[in-house]
C-alpha angles and dihedrals in degrees: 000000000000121000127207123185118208109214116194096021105174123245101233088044084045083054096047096040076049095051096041091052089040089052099045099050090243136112126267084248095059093046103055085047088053090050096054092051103051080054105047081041085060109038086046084054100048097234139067122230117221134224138207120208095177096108099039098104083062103050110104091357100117134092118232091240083050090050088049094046089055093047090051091053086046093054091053091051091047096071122110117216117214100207090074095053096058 
């Protein structure tokens, strides 16, 4: 396996390297592999994909029973009522 050291990291991109491992479940290894990737894949391609964090908080977040509840409440909104469409 090949090494490489990074000299001079600095400290707010250390913290978010450190939260999106953190985040993730991964190491900090993995991360930073996983973050080279996603780039060279961009830049090969051309193009860079972009990614919204905004919902991450919710995702798997939710109780069955929570889940349920809002399919329930989906369900409900779902219906077409036929009045509207005479």
């Amino acid at each position: 396996m090949n090494a490489i050291t990074i000299r001079n990291l600095p400290p707010d991109l250390a913290r978010t390297i450190r939260e999106k491992a953190r985040t993730e479940g991964t190491s900090l290894n993995r991360t930073v592999i996983n973050l080279l990737r996603e780039r060279a894949a961009a830049n090969k391609s051309g193009r860079q994909r972009t990614r919204y964090r905004d919902l991450d908080a919710l995702a798997g977040s939710w109780t069955k029973a929570q889940a349920a509840e809002f399919e329930k409440e989906l369900a409900a909104q779902r219906k077409i009522d036929p009045e509207l469409w005479k």
